[in-house]
BAFI-3210 file (N, C-alpha, C; in Angstrom, 3 decimals, decimal comma, padded with zeros to 6 digits):
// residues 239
n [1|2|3|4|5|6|7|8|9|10|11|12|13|14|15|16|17|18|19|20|21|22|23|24|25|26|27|28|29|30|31|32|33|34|35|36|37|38|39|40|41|42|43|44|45|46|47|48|49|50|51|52|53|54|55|56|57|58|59|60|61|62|63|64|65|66|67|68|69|70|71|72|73|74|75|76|77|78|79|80|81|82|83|84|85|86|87|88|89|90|91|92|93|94|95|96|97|98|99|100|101|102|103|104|105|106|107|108|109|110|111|112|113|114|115|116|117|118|119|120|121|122|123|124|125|126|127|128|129|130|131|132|133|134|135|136|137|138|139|140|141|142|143|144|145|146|147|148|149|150|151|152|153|154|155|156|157|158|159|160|161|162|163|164|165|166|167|168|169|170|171|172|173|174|175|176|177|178|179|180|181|182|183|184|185|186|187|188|189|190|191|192|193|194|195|196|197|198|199|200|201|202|203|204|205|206|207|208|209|210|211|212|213|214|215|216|217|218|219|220|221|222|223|224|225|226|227|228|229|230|231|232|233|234|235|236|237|238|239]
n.u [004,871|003,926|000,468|-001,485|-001,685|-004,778|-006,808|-009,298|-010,711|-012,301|-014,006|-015,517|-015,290|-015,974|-013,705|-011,215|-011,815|-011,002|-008,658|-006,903|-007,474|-006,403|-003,563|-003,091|-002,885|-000,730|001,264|003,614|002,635|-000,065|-003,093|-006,319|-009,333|-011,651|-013,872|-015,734|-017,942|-019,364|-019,972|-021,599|-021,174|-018,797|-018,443|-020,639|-019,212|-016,726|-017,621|-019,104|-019,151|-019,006|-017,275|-013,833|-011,117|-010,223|-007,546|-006,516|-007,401|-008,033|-008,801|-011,314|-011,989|-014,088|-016,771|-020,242|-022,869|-021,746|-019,167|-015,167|-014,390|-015,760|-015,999|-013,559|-013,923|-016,398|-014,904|-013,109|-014,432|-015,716|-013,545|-012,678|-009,567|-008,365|-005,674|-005,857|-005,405|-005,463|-006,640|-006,593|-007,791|-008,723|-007,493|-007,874|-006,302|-008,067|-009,122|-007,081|-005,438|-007,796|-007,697|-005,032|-005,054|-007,132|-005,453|-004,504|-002,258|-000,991|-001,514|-002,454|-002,523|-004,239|-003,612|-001,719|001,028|001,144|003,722|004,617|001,940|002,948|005,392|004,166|002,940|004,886|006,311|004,098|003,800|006,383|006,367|004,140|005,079|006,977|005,040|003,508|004,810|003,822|001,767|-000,344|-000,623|000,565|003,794|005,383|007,396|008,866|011,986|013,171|012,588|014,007|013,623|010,851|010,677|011,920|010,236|008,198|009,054|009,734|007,175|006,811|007,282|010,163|009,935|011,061|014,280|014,050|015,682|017,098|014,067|012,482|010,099|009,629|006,988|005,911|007,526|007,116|005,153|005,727|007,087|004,874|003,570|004,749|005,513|002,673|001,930|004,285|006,176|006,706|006,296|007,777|005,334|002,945|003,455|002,985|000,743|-000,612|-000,063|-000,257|000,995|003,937|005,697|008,329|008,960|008,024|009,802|012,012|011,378|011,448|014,141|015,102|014,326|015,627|018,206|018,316|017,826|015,061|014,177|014,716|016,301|015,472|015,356|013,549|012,900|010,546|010,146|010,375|011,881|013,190|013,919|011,117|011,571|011,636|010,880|011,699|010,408|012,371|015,496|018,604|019,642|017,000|015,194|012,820|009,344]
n.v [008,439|006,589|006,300|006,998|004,729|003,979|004,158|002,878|003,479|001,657|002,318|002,466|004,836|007,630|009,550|007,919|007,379|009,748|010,391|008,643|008,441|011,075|010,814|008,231|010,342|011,546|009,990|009,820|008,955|007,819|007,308|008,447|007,401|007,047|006,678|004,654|003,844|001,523|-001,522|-002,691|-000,051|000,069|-002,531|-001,600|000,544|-000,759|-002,870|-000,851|000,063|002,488|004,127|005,341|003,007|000,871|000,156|-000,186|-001,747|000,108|-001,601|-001,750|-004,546|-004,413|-003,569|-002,119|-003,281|-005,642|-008,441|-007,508|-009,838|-010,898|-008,780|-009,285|-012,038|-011,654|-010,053|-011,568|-013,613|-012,299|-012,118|-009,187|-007,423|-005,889|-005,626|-006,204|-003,948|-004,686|-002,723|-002,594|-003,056|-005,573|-008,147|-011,105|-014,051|-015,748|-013,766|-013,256|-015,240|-015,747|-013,618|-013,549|-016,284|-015,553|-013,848|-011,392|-008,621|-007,148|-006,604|-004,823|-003,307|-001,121|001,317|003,129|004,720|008,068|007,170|004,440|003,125|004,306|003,229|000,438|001,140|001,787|-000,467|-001,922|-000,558|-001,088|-003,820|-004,010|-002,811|-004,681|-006,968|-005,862|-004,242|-001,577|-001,374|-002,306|-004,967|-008,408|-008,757|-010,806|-013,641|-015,076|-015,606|-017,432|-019,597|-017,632|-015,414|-015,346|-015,158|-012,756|-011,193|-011,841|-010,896|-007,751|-006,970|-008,142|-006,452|-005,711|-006,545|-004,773|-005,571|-007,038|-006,820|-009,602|-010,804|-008,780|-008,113|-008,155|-007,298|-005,648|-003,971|-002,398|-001,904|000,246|001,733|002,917|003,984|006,021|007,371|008,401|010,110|011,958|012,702|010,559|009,477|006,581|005,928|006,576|005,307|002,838|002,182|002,926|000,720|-001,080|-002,035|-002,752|000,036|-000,189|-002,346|-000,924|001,517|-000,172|-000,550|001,927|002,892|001,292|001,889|004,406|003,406|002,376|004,520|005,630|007,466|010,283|011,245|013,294|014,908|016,274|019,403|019,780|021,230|020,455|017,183|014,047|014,434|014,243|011,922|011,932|011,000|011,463|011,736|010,631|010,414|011,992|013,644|014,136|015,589|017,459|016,811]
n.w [-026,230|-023,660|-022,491|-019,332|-016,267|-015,741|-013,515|-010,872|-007,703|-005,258|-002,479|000,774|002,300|002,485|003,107|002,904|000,422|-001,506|-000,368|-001,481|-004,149|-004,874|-003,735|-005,559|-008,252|-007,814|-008,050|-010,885|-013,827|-013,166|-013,110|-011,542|-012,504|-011,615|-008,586|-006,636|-003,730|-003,287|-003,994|-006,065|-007,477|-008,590|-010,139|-011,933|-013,005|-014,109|-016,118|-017,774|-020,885|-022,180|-020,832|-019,954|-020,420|-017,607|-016,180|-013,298|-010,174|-006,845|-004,183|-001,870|000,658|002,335|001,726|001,565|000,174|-000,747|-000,500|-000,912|-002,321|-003,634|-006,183|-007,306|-007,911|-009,760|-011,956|-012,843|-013,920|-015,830|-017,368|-017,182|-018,247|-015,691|-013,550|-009,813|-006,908|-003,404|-000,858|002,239|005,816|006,287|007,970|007,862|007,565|006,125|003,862|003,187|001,894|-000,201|-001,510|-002,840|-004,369|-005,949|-007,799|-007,307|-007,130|-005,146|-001,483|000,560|003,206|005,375|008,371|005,993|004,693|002,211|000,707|001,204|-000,657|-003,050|-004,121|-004,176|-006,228|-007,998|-008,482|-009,431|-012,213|-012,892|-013,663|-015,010|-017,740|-017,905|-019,218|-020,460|-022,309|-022,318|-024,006|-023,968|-025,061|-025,497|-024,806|-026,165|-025,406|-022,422|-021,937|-020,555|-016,936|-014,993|-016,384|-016,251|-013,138|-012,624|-013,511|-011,920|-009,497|-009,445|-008,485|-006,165|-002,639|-000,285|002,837|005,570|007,312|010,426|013,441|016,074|017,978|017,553|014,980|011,434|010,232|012,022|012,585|009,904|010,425|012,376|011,075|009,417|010,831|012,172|009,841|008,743|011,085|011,419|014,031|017,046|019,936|022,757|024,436|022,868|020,197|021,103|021,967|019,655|018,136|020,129|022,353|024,877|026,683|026,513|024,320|022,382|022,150|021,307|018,230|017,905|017,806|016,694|013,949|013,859|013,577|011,047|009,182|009,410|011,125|013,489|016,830|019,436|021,875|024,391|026,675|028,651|031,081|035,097|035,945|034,134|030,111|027,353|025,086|021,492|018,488|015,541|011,776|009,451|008,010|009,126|006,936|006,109|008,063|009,860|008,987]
ca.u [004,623|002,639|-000,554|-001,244|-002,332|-006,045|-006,930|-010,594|-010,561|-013,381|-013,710|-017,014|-015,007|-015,495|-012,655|-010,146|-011,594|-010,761|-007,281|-006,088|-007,532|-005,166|-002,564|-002,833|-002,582|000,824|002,581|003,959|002,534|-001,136|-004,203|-007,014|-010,584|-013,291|-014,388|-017,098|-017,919|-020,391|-019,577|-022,052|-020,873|-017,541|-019,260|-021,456|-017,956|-015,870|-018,841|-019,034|-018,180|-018,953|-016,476|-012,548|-010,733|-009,721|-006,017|-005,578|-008,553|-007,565|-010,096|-010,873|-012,383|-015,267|-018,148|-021,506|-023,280|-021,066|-017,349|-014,540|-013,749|-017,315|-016,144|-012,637|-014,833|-016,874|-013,777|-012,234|-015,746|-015,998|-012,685|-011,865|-008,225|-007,782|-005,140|-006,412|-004,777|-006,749|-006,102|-007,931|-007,883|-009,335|-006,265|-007,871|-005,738|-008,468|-009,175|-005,507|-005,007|-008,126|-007,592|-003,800|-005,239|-008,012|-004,831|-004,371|-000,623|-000,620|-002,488|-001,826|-003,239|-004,316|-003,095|-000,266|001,823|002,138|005,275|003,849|001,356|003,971|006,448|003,807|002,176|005,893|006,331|003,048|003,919|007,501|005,833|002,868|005,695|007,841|004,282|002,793|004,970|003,258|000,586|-001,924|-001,009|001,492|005,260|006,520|007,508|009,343|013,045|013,057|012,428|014,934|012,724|009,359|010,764|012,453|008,994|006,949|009,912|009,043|005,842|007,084|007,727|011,174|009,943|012,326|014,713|013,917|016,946|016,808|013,403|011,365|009,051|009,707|005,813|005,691|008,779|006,585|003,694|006,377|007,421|003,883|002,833|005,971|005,202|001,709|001,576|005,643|007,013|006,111|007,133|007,450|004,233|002,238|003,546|002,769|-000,904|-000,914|000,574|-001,019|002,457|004,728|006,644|009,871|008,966|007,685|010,842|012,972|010,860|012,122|015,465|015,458|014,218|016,978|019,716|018,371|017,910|014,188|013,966|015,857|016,175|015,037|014,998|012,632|012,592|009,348|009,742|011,209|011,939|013,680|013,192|011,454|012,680|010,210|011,238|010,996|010,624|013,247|016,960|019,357|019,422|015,566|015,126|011,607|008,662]
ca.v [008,575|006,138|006,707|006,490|004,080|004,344|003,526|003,129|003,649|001,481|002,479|002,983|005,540|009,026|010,530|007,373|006,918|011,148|010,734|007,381|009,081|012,142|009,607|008,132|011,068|012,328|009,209|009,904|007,469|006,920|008,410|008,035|008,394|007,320|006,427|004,172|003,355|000,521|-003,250|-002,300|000,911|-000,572|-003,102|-001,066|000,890|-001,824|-003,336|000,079|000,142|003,954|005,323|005,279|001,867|000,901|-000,818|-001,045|-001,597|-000,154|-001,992|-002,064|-005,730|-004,221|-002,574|-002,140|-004,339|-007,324|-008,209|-007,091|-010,750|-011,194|-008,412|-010,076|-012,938|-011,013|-009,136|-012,566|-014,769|-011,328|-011,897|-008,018|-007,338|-005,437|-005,911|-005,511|-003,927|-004,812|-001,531|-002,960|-003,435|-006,922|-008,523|-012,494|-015,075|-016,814|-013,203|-012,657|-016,219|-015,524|-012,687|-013,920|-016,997|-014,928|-013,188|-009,668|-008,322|-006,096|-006,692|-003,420|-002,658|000,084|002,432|003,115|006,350|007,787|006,531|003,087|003,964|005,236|002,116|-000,586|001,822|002,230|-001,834|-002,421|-000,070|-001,637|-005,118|-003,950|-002,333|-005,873|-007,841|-005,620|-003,789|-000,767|-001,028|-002,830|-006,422|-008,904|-008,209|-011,536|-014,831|-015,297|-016,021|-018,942|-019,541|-016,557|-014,186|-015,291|-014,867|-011,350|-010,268|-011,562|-009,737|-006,691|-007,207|-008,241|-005,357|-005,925|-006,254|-004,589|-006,635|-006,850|-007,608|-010,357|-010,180|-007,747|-008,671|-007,717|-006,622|-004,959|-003,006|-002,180|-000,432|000,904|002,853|003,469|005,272|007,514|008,603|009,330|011,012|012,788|012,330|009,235|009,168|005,410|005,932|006,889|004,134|001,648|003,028|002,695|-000,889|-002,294|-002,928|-002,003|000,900|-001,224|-002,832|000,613|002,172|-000,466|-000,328|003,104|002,605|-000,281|002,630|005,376|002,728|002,131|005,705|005,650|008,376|010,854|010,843|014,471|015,314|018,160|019,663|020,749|021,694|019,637|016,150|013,690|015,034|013,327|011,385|012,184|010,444|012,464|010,619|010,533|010,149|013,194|014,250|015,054|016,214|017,453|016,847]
ca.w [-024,793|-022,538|-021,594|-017,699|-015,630|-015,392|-011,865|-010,070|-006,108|-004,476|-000,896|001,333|003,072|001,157|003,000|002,151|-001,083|-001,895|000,103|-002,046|-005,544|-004,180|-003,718|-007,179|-008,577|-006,856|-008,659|-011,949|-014,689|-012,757|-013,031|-010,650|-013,501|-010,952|-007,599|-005,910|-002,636|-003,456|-004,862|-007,050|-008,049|-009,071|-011,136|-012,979|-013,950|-014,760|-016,971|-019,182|-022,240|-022,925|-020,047|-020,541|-019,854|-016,192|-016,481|-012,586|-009,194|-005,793|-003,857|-000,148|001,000|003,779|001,498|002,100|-000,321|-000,834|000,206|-002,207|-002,946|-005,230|-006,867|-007,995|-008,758|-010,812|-012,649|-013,668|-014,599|-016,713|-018,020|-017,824|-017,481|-014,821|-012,023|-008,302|-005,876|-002,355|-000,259|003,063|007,161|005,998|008,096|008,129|006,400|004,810|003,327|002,272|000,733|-001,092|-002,433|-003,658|-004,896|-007,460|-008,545|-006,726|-007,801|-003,961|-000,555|001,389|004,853|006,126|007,249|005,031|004,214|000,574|-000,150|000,466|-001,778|-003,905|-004,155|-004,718|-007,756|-008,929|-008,852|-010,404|-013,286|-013,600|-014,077|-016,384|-018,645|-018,821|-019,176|-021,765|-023,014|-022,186|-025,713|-023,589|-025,604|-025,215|-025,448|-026,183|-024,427|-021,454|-022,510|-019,620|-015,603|-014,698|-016,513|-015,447|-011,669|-011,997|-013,622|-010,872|-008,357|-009,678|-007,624|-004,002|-001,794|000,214|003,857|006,458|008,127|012,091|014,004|016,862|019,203|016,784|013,829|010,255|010,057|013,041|011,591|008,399|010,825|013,473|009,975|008,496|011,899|012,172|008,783|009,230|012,422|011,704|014,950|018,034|021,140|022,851|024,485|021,954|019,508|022,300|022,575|018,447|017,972|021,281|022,711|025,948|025,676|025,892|022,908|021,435|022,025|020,353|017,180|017,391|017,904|015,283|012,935|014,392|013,420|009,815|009,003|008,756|012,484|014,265|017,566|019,778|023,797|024,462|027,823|029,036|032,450|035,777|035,048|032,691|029,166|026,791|023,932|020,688|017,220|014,650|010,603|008,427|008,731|009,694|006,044|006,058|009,418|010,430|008,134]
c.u [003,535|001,681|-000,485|-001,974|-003,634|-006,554|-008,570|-010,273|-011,938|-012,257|-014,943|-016,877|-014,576|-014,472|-011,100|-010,478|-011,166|-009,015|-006,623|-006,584|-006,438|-003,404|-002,076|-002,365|-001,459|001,567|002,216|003,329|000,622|-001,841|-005,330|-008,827|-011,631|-012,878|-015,369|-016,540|-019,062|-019,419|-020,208|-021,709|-019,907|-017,888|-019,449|-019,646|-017,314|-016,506|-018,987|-018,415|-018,172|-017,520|-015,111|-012,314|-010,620|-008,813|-005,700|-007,400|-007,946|-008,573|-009,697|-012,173|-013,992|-016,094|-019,267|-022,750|-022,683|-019,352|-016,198|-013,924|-014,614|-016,356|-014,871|-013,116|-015,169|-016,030|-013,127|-013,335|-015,914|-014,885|-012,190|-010,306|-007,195|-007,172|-005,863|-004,859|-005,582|-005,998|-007,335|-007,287|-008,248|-007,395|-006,480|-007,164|-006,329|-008,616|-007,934|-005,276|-006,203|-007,816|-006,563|-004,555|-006,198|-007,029|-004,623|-002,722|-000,150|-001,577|-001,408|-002,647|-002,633|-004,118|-001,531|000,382|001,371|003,354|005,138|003,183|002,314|004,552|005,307|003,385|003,147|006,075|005,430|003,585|005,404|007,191|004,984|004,135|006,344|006,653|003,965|003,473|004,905|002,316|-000,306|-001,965|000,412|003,202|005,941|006,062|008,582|010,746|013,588|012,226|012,912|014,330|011,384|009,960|011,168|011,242|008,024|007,911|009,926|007,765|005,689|008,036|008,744|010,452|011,503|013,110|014,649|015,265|016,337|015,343|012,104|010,536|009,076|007,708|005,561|006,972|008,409|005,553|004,634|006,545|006,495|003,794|003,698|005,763|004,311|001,484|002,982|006,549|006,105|007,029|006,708|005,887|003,401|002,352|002,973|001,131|-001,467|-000,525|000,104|-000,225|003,016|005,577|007,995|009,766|009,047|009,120|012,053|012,905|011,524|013,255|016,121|015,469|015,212|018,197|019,296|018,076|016,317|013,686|015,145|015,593|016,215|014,822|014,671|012,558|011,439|009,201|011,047|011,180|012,641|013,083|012,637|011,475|011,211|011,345|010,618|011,369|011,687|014,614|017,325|019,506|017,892|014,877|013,615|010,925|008,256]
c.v [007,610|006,389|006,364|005,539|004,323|003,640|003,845|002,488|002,984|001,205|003,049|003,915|007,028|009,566|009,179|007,332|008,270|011,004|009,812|007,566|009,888|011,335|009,084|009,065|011,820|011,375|009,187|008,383|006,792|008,001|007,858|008,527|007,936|006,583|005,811|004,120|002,445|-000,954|-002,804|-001,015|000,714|-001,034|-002,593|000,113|000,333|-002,171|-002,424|-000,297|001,260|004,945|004,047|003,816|001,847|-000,150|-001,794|-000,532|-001,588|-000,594|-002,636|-003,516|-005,537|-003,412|-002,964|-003,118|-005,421|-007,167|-008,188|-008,506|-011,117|-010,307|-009,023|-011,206|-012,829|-010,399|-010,662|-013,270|-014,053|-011,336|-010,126|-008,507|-006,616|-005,586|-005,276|-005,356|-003,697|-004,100|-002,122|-002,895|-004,791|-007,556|-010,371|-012,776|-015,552|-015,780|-013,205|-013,834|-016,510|-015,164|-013,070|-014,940|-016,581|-013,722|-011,671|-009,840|-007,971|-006,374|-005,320|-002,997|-001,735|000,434|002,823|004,806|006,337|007,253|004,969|002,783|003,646|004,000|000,972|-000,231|001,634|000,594|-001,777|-001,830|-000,634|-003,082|-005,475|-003,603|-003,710|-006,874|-007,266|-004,822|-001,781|-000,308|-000,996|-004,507|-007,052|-008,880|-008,964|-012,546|-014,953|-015,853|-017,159|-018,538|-018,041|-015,316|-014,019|-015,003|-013,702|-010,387|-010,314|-010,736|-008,534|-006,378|-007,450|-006,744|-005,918|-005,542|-006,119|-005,596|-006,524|-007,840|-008,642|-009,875|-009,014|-008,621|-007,828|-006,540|-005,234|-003,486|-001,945|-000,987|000,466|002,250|003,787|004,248|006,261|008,539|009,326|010,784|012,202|012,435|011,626|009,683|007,445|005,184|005,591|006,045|002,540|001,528|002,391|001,370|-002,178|-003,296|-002,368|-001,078|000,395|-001,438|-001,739|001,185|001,293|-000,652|000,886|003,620|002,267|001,119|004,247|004,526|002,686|003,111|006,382|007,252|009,195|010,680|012,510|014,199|016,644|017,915|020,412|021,222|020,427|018,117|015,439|014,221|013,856|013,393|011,806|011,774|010,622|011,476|011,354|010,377|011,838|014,163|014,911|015,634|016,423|017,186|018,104]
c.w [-024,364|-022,071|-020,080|-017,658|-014,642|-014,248|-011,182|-008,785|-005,498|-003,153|-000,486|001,863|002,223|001,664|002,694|000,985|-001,563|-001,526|-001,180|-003,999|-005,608|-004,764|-005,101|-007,576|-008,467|-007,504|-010,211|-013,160|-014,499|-012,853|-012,364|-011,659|-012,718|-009,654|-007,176|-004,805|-001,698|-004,433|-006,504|-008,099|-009,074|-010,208|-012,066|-014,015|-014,749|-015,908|-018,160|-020,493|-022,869|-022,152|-020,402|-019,408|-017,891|-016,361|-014,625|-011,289|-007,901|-004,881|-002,111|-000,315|001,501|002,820|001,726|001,553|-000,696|-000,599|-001,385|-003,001|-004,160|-006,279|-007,894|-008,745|-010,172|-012,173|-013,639|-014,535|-015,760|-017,531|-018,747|-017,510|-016,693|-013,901|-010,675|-007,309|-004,440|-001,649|000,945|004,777|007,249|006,883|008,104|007,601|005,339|003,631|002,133|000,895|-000,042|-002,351|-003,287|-004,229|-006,753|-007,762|-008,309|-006,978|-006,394|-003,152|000,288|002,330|005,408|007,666|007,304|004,861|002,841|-000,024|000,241|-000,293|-002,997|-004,437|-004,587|-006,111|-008,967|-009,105|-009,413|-012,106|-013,712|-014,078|-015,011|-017,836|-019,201|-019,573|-020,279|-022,905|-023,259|-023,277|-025,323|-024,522|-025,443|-025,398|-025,557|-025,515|-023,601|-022,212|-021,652|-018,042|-015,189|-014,853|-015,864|-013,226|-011,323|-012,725|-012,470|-009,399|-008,234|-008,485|-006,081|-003,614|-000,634|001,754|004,750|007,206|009,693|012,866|015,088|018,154|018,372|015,143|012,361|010,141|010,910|012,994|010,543|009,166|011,691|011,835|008,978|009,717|012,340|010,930|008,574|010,004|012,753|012,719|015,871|019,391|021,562|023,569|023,568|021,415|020,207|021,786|020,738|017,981|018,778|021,754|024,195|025,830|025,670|024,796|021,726|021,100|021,426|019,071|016,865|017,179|017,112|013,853|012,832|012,912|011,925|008,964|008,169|009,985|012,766|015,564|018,426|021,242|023,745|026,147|028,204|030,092|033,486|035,465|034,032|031,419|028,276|025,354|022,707|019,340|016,161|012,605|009,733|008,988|008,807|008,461|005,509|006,924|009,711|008,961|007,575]
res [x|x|x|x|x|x|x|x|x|x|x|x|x|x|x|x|x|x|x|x|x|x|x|x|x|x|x|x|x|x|x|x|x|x|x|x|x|x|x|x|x|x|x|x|x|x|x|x|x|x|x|x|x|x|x|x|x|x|x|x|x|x|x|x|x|x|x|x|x|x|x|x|x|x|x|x|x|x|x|x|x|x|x|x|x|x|x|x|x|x|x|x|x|x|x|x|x|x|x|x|x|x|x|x|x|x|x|x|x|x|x|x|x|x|x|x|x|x|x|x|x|x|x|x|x|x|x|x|x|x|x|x|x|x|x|x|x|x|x|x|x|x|x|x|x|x|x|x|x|x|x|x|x|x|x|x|x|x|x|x|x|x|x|x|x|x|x|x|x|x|x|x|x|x|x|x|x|x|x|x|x|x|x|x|x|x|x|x|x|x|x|x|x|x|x|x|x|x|x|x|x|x|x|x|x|x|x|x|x|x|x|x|x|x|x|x|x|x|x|x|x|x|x|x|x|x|x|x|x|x|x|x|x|x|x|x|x|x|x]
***
């Protein structure tokens, strides 16, 4: 049997860093063994050599004594070998093509559902298994090109397809904030996206047709009723 995937949560934010330990913990295979919510804190973990390994780093960008890119720095100059996964609101570019450049496997902005969560944890762990083997040491050599590209595919997350007029990304949060919050109305999504509710409401539409919403008319009184879009398709019905 496999040991899990030993996972440390830096986050300055004690109630995300408690929710996204949580989180870990809910997917099969991962284990969540500490917490900071310091650069330094992190550090001084990673650095141990008395406390149990750390295989994987969910790490937010914005902490309080230095920015989460030192600490990647730090992680590689140190030659540990831990993968990062940067769990952040950090949305710059120069941030992003940092961070990819010093080797992060996952950039994931907040905020996300569990089952986003969920799906990048379950890629990471299908990619550590072809890479290592699952021992913790090398499992080999690449049998050509073909292989080295369906190991690093493992690793990209399939953004939604946005039909004509809509935005694949904007697709990705229309679906993180339905899952959050359960059900949207186009308002509301508007209000959360910082959009018109035209637009709002064909995000929701878009997510009707691909069987990520249902679709609900509540009558509250005189008046058109309105429309409220509730998550999942017709087979999972309310949350």
């Amino acid at each position: 049997m496999r040991p899990d995937i030993a996972v440390l949560v830096v986050d300055d934010d004690p109630i995300a860093r408690t929710s996204h330990v949580a989180y870990v913990d809910r997917v099969p295979g991962f284990r969540a063994v500490a917490g900071a919510g310091t650069a330094a804190a992190a550090i001084r973990r990673l650095s141990s050599t008395q406390s149990p390994r750390i295989d994987l780093v969910l790490l937010d960008m914005n902490l309080p004594d230095r920015h989460g890119l030192e600490i990647i720095r730090t992680l590689r100059a140190g030659r540990h070998p831990a993968d990062v996964i940067v769990v952040t609101s950090a949305r710059e570019l120069d941030t992003v093509r940092s961070a990819i450049s010093s080797g992060v496997v996952q950039y994931l902005l907040k905020p996300f559902a569990f089952a986003t969560l969920r799906e990048r944890l379950e890629r990471y762990a299908a990619y550590r298994q072809s890479v290592v083997g699952g021992s913790g040491g090398p499992a080999g050599s690449a049998a050509g090109q073909s292989e080295v590209d369906a190991l690093l595919g493992t690793l990209r997350a399939p953004g939604p397809v946005a039909p004509a007029g809509l935005l694949g990304q904007s697709v990705q949060a229309a679906i993180t904030f339905l899952a959050d919050h359960g059900e949207l109305s186009a308002p509301h999504l508007a209000q959360l996206m910082g959009t018109s509710r035209v637009t709002a409401r064909r995000y929701l539409e878009h997510l009707v047709e691909i069987g990520h919403a249902t679709r609900e008319h509540r009558y509250g009184g005189a008046g058109r009723p309105v429309v409220v879009y509730l998550r999942g398709g017709p087979a999972e019905g309310r949350p």
